[in-house]
C-alpha positions as CSV (number, residue, x, y, z in Angstrom):
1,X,21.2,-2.0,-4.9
2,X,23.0,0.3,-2.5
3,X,21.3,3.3,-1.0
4,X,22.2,6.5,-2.2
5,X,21.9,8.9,0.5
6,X,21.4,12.5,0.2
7,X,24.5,14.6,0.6
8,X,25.0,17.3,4.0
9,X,24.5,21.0,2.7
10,X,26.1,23.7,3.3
11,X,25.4,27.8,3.0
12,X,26.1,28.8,-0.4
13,X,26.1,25.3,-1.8
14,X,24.5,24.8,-5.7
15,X,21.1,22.4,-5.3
16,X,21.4,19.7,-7.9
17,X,18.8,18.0,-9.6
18,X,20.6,14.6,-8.8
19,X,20.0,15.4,-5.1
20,X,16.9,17.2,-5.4
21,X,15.7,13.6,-6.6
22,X,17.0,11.9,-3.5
23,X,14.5,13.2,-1.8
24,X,11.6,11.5,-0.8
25,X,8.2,11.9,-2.9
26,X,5.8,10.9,-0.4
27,X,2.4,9.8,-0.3
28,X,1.6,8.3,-3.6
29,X,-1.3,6.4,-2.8
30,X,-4.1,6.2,0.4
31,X,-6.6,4.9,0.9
32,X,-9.0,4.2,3.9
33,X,-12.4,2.2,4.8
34,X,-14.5,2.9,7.6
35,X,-17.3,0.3,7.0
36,X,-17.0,-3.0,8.7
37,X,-16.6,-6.2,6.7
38,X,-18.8,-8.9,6.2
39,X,-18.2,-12.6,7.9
40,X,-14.4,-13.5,6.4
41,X,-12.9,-17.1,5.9
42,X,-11.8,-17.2,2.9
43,X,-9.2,-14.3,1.7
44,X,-11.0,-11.2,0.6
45,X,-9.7,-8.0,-0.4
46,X,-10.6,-5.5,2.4
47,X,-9.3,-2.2,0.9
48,X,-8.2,-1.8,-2.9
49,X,-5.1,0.9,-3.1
50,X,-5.3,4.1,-5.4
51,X,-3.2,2.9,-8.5
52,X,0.2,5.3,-8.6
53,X,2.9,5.4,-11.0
54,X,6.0,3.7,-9.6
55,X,9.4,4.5,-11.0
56,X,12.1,2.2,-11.1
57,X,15.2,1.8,-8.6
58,X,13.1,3.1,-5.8
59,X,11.9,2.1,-2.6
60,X,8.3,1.8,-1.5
61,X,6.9,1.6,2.0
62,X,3.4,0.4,2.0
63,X,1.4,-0.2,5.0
64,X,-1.6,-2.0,6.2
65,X,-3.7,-1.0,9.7
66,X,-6.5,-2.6,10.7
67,X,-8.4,-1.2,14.0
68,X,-9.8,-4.1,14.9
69,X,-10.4,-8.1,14.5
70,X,-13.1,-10.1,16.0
71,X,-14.1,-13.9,15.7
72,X,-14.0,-16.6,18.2
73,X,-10.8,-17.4,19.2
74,X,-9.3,-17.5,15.3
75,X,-6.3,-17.1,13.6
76,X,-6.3,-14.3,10.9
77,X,-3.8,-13.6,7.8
78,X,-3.7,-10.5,6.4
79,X,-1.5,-10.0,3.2
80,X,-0.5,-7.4,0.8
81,X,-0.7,-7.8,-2.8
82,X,1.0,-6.8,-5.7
83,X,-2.0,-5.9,-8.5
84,X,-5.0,-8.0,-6.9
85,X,-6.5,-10.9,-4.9
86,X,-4.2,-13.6,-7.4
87,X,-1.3,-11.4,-7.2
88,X,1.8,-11.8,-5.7
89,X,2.1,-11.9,-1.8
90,X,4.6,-8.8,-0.8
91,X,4.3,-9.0,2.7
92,X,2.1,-12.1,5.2
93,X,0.9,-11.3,9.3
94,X,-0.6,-13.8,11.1
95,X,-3.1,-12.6,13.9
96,X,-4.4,-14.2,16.5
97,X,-8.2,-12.7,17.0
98,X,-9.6,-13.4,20.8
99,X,-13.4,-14.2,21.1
100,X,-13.2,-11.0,23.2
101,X,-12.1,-9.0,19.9
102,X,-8.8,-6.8,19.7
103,X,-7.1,-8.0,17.5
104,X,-5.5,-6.0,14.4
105,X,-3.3,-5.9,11.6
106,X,-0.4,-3.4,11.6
107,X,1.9,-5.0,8.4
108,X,4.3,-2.8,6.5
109,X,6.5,-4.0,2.9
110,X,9.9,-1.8,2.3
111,X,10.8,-3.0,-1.5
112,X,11.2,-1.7,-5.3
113,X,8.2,-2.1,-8.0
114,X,8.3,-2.2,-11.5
115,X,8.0,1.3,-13.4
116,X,4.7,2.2,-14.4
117,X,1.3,2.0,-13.2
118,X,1.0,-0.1,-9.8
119,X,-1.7,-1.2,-7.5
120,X,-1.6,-2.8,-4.0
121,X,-4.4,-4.5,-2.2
122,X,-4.6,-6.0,1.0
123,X,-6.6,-9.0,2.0
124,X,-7.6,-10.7,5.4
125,X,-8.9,-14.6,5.2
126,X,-9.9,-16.9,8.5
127,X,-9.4,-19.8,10.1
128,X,-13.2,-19.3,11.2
129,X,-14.9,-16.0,10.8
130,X,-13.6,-13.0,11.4
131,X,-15.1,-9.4,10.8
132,X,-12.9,-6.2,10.3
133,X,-14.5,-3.6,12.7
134,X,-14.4,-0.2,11.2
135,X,-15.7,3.4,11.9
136,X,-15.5,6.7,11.0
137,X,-13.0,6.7,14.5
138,X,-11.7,3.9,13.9
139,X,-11.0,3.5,10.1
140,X,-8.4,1.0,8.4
141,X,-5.8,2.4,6.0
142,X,-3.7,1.3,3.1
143,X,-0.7,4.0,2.6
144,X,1.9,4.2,-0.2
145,X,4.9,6.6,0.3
146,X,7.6,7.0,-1.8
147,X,11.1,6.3,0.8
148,X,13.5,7.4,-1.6
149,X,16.2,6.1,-4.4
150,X,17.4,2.4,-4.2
């Protein structure tokens, strides 16, 4: 689908409900975790989304952070999923995770859903172990906003 921009206003000008609904809604979902994982190899789900109501024809921008990684000298994939740990892979980051620690996830999915009631998780699995270091200042986060019309 093309994108339907909003229109330039001017003084004076009538607001329309067609492009009062090209707007942007938002934040429709968020969700954050500041409590550190447990040993990870194979994929877990690390932070469950708030379900939202999507509406059709338009586009969703959900993103994934992670603070931080640690393992010895692993390789990580984080994913987000459509629904739950079985469901369909919207967006894939490999990660390399230094014994030293620093590594982290920043992944981010532009795309349409479905109307009605929608959930996204995202997951982490290992090559070798890996923990997801959390705090309360150094949380992970799973954000859906509303980007406008398709």
């Amino acid at each position: 689908m093309a994108i339907n921009p909003n229109t330039d206003f001017t003084a004076g000008a009538v607001l329309t409900a067609a492009q009062q609904n090209r707007f942007p809604r938002g934040v429709m979902a968020y969700t954050t975790s500041t409590t550190s994982s447990g040993s990870i190899t194979t994929e877990a789900v690390q932070i469950t989304g708030s379900s939202f109501t999507a509406v059709a024809n338009r586009y969703y921008k959900v993103t994934y952070f992670e603070s931080g990684l640690t393992g010895t000298n692993t390789d990580a994939n984080a994913r987000l999923r459509l629904t739950n740990i079985s469901g369909t892979v919207l967006a894939l980051q490999a990660v390399a995770v230094p014994s030293t620690g620093g590594g982290f996830v920043h992944l981010a999915y532009v795309g349409t859903f479905t109307a009605g009631t929608t959930n996204v998780v995202a997951t982490i699995s290992g090559t070798a172990a890996v923990v997801a270091n959390r705090s309360a200042t150094r949380p992970s986060f799973l954000l859906v906003e509303d980007i406008g019309p398709a």
